[in-house]
C-alpha positions in Angstrom: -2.9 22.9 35.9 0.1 22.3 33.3 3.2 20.8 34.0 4.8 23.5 31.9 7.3 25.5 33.0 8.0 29.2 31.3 11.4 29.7 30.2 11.8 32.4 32.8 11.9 29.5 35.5 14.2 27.1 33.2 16.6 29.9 33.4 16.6 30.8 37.0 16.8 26.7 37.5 19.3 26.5 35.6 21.3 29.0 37.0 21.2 27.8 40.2 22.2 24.2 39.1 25.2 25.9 37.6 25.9 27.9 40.7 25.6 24.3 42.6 27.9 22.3 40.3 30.5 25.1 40.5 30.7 24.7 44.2 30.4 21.0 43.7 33.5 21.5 41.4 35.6 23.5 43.9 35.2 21.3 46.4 36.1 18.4 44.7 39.2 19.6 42.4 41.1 21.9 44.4 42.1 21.2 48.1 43.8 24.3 48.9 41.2 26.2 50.3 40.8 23.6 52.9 44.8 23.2 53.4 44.7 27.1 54.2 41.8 26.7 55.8 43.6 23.8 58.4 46.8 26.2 58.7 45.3 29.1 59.9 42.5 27.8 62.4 39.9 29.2 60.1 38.6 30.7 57.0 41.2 32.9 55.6 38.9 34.6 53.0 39.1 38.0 54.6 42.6 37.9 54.9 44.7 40.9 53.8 46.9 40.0 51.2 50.0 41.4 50.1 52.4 41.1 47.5 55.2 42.4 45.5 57.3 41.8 42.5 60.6 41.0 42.2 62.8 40.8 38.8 62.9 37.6 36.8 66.7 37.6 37.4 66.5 37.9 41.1 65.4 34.0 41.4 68.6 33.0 43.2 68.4 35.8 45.7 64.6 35.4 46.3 65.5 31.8 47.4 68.2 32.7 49.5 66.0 35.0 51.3 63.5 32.2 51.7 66.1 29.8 52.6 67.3 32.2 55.7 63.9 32.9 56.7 62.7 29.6 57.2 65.8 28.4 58.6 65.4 30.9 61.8 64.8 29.1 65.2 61.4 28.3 65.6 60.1 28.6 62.3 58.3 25.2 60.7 56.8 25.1 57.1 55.6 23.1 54.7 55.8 23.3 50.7 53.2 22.7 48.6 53.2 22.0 44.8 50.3 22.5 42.0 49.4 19.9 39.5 47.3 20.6 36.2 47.8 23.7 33.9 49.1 25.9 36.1 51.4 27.8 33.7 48.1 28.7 31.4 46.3 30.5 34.5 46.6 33.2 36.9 47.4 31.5 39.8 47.2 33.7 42.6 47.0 33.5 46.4 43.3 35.3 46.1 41.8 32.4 43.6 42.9 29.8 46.0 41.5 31.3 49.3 38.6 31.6 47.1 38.5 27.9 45.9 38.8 29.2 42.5 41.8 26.7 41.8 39.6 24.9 38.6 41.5 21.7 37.3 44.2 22.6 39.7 45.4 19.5 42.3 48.6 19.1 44.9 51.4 17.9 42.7 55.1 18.6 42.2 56.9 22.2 43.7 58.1 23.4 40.6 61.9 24.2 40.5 64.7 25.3 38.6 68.5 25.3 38.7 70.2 28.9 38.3 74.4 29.1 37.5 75.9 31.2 39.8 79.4 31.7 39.3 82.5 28.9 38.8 80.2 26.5 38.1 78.1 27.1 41.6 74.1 26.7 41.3 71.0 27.3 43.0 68.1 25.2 42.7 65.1 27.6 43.0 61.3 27.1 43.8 59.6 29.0 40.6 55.7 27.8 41.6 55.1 26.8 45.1 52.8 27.8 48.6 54.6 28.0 51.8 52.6 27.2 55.0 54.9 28.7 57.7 54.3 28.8 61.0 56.3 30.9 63.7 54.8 29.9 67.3 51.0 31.1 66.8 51.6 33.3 64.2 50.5 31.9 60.5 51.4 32.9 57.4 50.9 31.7 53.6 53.2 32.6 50.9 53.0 32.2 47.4 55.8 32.4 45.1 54.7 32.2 41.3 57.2 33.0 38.1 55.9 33.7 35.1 56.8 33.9 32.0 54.5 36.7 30.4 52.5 39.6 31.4 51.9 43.7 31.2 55.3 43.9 32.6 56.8 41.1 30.9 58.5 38.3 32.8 59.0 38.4 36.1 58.3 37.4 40.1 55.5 37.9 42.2 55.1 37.2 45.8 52.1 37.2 47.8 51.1 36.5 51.8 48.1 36.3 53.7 47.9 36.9 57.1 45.5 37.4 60.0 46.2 41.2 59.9 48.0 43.2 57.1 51.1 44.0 59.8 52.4 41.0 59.3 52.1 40.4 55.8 53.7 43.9 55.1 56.5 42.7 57.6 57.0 39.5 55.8 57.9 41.7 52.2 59.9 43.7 54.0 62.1 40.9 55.7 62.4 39.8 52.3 63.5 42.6 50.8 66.0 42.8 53.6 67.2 39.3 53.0 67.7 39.6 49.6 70.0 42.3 50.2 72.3 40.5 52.9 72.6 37.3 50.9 72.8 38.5 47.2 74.5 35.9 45.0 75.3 39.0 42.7 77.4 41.2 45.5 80.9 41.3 44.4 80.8 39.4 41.3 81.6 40.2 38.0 78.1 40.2 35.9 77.2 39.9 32.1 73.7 41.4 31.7 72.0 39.8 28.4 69.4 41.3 26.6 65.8 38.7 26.2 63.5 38.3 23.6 60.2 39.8 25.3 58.1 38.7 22.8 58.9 35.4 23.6 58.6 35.3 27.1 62.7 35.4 27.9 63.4 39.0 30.3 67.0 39.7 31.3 69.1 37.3 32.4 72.1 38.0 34.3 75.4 35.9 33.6 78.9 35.0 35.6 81.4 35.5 32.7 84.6 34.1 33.4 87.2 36.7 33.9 91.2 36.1 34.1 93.2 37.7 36.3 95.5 40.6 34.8 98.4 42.2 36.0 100.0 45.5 35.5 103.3 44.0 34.2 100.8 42.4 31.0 99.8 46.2 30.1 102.1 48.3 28.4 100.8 52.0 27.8 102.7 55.5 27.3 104.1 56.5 30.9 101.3 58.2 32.8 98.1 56.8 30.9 97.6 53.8 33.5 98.5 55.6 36.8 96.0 58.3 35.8 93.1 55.8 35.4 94.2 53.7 38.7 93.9 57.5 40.4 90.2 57.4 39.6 89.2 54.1 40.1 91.7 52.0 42.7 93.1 55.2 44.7 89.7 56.7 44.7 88.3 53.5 46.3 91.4 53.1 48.9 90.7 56.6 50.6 86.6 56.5 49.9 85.8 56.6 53.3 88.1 60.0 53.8 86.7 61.5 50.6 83.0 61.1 51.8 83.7 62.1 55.5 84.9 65.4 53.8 81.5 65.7 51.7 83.4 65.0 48.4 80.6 62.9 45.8 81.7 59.3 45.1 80.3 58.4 42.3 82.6 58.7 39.4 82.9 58.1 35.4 85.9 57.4 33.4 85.9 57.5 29.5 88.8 55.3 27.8 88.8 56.5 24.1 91.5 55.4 21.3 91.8 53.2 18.4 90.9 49.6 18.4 93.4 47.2 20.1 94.6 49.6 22.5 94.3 48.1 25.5 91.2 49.7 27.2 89.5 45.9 27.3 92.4 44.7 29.3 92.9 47.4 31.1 89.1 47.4 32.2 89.5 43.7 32.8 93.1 45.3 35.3 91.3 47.0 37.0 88.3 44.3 38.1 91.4 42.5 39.0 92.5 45.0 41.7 89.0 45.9 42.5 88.5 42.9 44.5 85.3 42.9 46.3 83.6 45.7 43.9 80.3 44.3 42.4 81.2 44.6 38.4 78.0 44.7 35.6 79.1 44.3 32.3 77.3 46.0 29.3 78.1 45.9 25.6 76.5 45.3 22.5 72.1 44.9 22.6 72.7 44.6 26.5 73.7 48.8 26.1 69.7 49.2 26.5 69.8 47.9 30.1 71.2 50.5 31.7 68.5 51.0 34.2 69.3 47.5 35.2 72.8 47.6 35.6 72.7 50.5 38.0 69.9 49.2 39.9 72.0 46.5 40.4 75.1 48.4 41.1 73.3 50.8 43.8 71.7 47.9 45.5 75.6 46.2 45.8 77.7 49.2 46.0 80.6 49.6 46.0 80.0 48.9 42.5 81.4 49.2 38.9 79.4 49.4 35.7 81.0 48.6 32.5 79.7 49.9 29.3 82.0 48.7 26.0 81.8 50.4 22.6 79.6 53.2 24.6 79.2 55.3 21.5 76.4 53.1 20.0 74.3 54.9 22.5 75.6 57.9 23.5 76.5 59.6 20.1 75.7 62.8 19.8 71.8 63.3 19.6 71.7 65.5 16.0 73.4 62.1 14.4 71.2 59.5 15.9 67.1 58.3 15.5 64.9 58.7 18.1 65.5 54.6 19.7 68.8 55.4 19.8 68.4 58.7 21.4 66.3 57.5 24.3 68.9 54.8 25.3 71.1 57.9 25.7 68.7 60.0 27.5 68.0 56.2 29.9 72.4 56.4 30.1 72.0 60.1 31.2 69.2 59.9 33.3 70.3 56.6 35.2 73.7 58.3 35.9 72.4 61.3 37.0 69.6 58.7 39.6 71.9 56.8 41.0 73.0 59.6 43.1 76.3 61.5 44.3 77.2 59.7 47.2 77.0 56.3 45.4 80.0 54.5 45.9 79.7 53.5 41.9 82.0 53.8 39.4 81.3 54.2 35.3 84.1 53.0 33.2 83.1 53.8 29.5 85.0 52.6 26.2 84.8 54.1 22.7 86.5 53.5 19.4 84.8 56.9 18.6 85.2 59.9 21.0 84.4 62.1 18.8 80.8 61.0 17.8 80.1 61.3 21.8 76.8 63.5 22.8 78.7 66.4 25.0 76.2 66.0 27.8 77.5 62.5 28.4 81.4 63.4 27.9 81.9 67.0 28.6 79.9 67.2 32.1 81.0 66.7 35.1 79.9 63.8 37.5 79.0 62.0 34.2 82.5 61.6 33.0 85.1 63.1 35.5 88.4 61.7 33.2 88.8 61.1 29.6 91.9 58.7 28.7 93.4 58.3 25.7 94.5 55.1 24.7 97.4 56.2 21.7 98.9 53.7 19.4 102.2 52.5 20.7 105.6 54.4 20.4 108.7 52.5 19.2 109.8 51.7 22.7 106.3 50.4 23.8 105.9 48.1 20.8 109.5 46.8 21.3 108.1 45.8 24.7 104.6 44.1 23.4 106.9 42.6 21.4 108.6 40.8 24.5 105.1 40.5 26.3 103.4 38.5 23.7 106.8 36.6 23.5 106.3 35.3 26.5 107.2 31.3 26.4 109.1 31.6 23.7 112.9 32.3 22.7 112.4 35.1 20.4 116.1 36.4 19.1 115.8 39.2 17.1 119.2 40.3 15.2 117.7 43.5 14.0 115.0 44.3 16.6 114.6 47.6 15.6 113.6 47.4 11.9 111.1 45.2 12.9 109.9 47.6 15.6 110.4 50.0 12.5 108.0 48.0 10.3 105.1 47.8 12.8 104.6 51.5 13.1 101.1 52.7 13.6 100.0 49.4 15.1 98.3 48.6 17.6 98.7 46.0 20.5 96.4 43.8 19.4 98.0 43.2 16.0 100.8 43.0 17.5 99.7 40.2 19.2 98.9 38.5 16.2 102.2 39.3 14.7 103.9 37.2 17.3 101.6 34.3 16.6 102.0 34.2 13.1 105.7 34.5 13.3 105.7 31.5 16.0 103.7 29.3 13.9 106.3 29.8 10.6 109.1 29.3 13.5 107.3 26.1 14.3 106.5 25.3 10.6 110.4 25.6 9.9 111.3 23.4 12.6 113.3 26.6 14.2 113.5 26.3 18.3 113.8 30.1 17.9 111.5 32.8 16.5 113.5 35.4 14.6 113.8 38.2 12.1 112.8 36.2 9.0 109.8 34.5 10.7 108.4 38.0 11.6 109.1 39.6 8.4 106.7 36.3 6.9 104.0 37.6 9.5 104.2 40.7 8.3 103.6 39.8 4.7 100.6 37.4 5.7 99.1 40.4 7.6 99.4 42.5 4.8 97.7 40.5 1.9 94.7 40.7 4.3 94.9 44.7 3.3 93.2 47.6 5.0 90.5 45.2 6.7 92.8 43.1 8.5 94.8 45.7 9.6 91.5 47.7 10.9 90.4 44.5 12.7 93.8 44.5 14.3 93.6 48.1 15.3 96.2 49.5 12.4 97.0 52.8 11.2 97.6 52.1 7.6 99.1 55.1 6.9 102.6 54.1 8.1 102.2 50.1 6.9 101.3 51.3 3.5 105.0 53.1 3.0 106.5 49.9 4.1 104.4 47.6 2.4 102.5 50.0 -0.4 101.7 46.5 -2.6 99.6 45.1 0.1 96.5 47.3 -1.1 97.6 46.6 -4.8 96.7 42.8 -4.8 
């Protein structure tokens, strides 16, 4: 009889060596299916799981959720790190009941610090197994943040339990949490646009936002009081207008020349908004739309900001097709978030005119258009004071030099009052007067038609004063 075996038999042996040294593997490199195993009393292999994901960005709200869940009487847990290449697998609550945790040891709870606002922060778990226990009941969570995937970055959370009731329960005690302990609820928040392709989703920022007062904007009478109507009066007597069926939700387009104040007064209104959640878009951010007013429903009341709106929300003949779904996202977002929202839309443009009519000339989309006009004589005259603030400006002719800044706007005016301090300072004059401005003016002017359109100027009246600015 030979000794020979056929290669049939070599490969059902070695198989089943395989299959051995697998097992052997598991149960030497990854203790977690016996920590689970200890927690619960038993196996947990046929456990139910569940599990949901959360927004990269909602980190800090996922913790405090955790934090106030664990914290409740009676509750005991304990925290449990991974060691090895964890952020090159698919770590998942399944693979470890499972023993599939290859190369994978206890080590360090992963964590990282979020900045909330004023300097505040929040250190977070990103990768980490919770063992909780709540008087016989068991549960194990499992928190993981990655940094790719089909829907890019992101949170998941997972739970086994004995019975799927309780892990179902557990998501939604989360989901409750979150919402009664948001970091975001009335703050003022910068969305910011990541680079998917390199792993970096949304992130939210806390911009820092001085207070402004109504004595620091000056505005043709009637243009502010018609934008507090819709925004500060409307939210006074909310609770009146929705008891007699009337929608909240609200939009407000400030249109006008650069430098006419709509910024500041934006940045008024946050100011006597107290309280109101406030999410900022402009620039790339624009494309986050759906974010901002998932944000803003969630945290009603709420106000969502979107700056230079026209780079999305021109009219559709004049734009490609990426540009033209952002604007079709704008409409159908503000058209989702509902009528009784308590959410207001505060909308700047340079360009009115280049606006798609479905976004400006419907109702419930934009309820008030405001026009920000250059300033009159007597409203640059008072600029004039406001920017002069701190300083001892004596003007012997004050009105040729309100004469000579016709057509501008505040924000060059602005300018003009710093340039004209500095030659006061320069001369060694304590006060700022008539010749000083009259050297601003000329410095302006050699910067020709693109200064004065960074400062918001209509050259038409500047170039009759000064016609040999655009000669040099």
């Amino acid at each position: 009889m030979s000794d020979e075996i056929t290669p049939r038999q070599f490969a059902v042996s070695y198989q089943r060596f395989m299959e051995w040294a697998m097992d052997e593997a598991r149960r030497e490199s990854s203790p977690f299916k016996a920590r689970l195993t200890e927690h619960f009393g038993e196996d947990p292999g046929t456990y139910p799981l569940t599990s949901d994901s959360i927004a990269a960005y909602d980190l800090p709200n996922l913790q405090l959720a955790l934090d106030a869940y664990l914290e409740t009487n009676g509750r005991q847990h304990s925290l449990i790190g991974f060691g090895g290449p964890v952020g090159h697998m698919e770590l998942s609550l399944a693979g470890l009941v499972h023993d599939y945790g290859f190369g994978l040891a206890e080590g360090p709870v992963r964590r990282t610090v979020v900045g909330l606002e004023r300097g505040r922060s929040i250190t977070c778990v990103t990768i980490g197994l919770f063992l909780i226990s709540d008087g016989h009941s068991r549960l194990a969570v499992l928190v993981v943040q990655s940094e790719r995937g089909f829907e890019g970055p992101g949170l998941r959370l997972e739970v086994i339990a004995p019975d799927q009731a309780a892990g179902e329960q557990f998501i939604a005690d989360m989901r409750a949490l979150m919402h009664e302990h948001n970091a975001f609820r009335g703050k003022v928040l910068a969305l910011k646009a990541g680079d998917e392709m390199m792993g970096a989703g949304m992130s939210v920022e806390f911009p820092a936002v001085d207070p402004v007062g109504r004595d620091q904007i000056v505005l043709p009478e009637g243009v502010l009081e018609v934008v507090e109507l819709h925004t500060v009066e409307f939210a006074r007597h909310a609770e009146t207008l929705r008891a007699a069926g009337w929608h909240l939700r609200r939009g407000l387009l400030l249109h006008g020349p650069p430098g006419t104040g709509k910024t500041l007064s934006t940045t008024y209104l946050i100011s006597r908004l107290e309280g109101r959640t406030v999410v900022i878009l402009t620039g790339g951010a624009l494309g986050l739309v759906g974010d901002a007013c998932a944000i803003a429903r969630e945290l009603q009341p709420a106000m969502v900001v979107l700056e230079d709106v026209d780079l999305v929300a021109q009219e559709r003949t004049a734009m490609g097709y990426g540009a033209t779904s952002l604007l079709f996202r704008l409409l159908n977002e503000m058209d989702g978030i509902g009528e009784d929202a308590d959410v207001i839309f505060v909308m700047t443009t340079n360009r009115a005119d280049l606006l798609e009519p479905a976004l400006a000339a419907r109702p419930g989309r934009v309820d008030q258009a405001v026009e920000f006009p250059l300033p009159d004589a007597d409203a640059r005259s008072r600029l004039i004071d406001l920017f002069g603030r701190g300083l001892d400006v004596t003007l012997s002719d004050r009105a040729a030099v309100v004469a000579e800044t016709e057509g501008v706007s505040p924000a060059f005016l602005r300018e003009l009052v710093r340039k004209a301090a500095l030659y006061a300072a320069q001369a060694g004059s304590p006060r700022v007067e008539d010749a000083h401005f009259r050297e601003a003016l000329d410095l302006l002017g050699r910067g020709g038609r693109i200064t004065r359109s960074m400062l918001g100027a209509d050259g038409g009246a500047l170039e009759k004063l000064r016609p040999e600015w655009d000669e040099e």
